[in-house]
N, C-alpha and C positions, 0 to 999 in steps of 0.2 A: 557416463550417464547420458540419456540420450531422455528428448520428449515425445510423449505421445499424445498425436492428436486426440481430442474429443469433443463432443457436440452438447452445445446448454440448450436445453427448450428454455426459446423464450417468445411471448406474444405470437404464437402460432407458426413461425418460423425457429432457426437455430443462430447461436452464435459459436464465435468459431474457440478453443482452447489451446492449452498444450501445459501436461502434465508431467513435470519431471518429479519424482518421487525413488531418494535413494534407500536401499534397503536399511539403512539404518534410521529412518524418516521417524521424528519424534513430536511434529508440527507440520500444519498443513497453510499454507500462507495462501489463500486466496488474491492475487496479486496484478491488479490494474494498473492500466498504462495511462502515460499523460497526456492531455490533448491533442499535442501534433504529432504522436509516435504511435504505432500499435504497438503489441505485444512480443514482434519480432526484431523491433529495435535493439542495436549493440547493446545500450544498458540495460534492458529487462533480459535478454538472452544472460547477461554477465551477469547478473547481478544471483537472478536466477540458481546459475552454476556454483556462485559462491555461495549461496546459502545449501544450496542441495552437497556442497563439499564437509558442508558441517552441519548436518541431520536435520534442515528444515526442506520437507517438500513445497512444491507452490504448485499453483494453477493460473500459469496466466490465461488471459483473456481477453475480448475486445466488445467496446462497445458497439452499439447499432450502427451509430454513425461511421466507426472507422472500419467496421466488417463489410459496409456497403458500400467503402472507397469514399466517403462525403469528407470534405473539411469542414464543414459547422457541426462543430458536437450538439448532439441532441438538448432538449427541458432536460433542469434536473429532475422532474419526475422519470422521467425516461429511464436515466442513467440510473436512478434510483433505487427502480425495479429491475433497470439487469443485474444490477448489482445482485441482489436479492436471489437471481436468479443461477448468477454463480456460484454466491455461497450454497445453496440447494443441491445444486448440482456436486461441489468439494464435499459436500455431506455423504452425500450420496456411494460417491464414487470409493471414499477413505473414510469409512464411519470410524475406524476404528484409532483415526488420529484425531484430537483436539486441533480446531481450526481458528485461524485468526485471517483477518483480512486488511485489504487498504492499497497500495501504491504506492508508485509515482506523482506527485503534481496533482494536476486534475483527479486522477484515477481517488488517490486517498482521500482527498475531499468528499468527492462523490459517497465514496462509501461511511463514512462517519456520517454523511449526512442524512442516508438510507437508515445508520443506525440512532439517529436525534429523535427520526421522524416516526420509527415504527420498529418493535424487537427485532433484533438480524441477530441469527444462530452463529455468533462466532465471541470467543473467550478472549479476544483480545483485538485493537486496533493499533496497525503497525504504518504511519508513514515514511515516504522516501520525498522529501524533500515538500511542508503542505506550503501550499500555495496562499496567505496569506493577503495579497495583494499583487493587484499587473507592476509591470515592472513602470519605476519613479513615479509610482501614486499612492505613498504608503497610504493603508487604511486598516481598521480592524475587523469591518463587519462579517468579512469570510468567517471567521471561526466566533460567533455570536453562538451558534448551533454546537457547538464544542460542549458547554454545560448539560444539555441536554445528551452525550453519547454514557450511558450506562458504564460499558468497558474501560479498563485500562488501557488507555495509548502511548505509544512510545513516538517520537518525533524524531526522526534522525534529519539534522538542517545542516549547510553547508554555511561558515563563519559570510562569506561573500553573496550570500544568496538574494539575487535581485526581487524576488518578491516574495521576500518574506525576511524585512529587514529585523535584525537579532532583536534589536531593543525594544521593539514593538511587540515580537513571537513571544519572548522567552518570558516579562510578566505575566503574556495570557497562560502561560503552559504553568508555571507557578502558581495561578491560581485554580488550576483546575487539581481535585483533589486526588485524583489517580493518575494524570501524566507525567512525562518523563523526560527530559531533555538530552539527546546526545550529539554533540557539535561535532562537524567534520570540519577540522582547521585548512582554511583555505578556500576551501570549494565552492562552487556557486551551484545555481540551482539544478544545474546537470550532473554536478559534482566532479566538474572538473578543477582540476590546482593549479593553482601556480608552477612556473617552474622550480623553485623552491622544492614541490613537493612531490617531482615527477621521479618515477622509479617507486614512489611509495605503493603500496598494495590498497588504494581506495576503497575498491572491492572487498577486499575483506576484510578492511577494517569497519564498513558499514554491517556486511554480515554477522562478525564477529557479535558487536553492536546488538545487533538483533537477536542473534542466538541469546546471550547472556541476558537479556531484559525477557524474551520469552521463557527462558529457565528456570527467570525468577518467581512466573506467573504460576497461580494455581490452575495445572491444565485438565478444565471441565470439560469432558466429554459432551455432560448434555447442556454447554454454552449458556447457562442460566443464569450468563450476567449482567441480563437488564434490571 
């Protein structure tokens, strides 16, 4: 499988993509990166490839700020409306897949937050590790906006994950009436393991993960689940 570039209009200018889409594509993952990484980073390449090995296409993509070489990520209004702007575009491009969106880290937040604030055309919110708080300051006010996301989300967290300590994530996800919790034993917020768990297939056990909870979803075409 290989990616192909493509171009989002967005605010008068473009941002940059890359569309892996395997023919048996049954999901369309609208798929952001995390603050210090773009879209080309080892783990969104890999991650990418494992979901595309088991019928979900993505579209990753990059923000303003990291399309223009900046290290300060943009307002989240910024980030808000690219977002908006990607999924428009994964519309666009694969009408004929039901699409779900989210991330990495920052990238996921970002977009649940786009979907708190204002309808985003996608059937499902999938993150890769939310970013709950900076690392030894636990807090909860990051996902306050969580009640507000219409869709069902799935969480996929790493047991070891510095900013987004279990105990703190895992009541909030419990209380929200359509989330889901899937624990990567070991991992921290990169998802990497212990030695313990090196040799194991990470990648696609987080893939797998994700295929299995989007299987579960009713997948609406015309994302009408705000």
């Amino acid at each position: 499988m290989d990616s192909n570039e493509v171009v989002i209009p967005f605010d008068g200018g473009a941002l940059p993509g890359l569309l892996l889409r395997p023919r048996d594509a049954r999901w369309l993952y609208v798929l952001a990166h995390g603050a210090g990484a773009g879209m080309r980073h080892v783990f969104m390449e890999a991650i990418a490839r494992a979901l595309g090995e088991r019928g979900v296409a993505t579209l990753r993509w990059e923000l303003p700020y990291m399309a223009a070489a900046r290290k300060r990520p943009d307002p989240p209004a910024v980030c808000e409306a690219a977002v908006r702007a990607a999924v428009a575009t994964a519309r666009a491009l694969v009408p004929e897949l039901p699409v779900c969106a989210g991330g990495k880290s920052m990238g996921g937040r970002m977009t649940s937050q786009a979907a708190a604030h204002a309808p985003l055309e996608v059937s499902a919110i999938v993150f890769l590790g939310f970013p709950l708080h900076p690392a030894r300051q636990p807090a909860t006010s990051r996902a306050e906006h969580l009640r507000a996301v219409p869709q069902p989300m799935l969480f996929v967290q790493g047991t070891r994950d510095a900013l987004a300590t279990p105990s703190l994530l895992a009541p909030i996800i419990q209380s929200l009436p359509r989330a889901t919790l899937v624990e990567i034993d070991g991992a921290d917020h990169g998802f990497a393991v212990p030695a313990r768990r090196r040799g194991d297939d990470i990648l696609g056990e987080i893939a797998i993960a994700v295929v299995r909870w989007l299987e579960a979803q009713p997948a609406r075409l015309d994302a009408q689940s705000r």
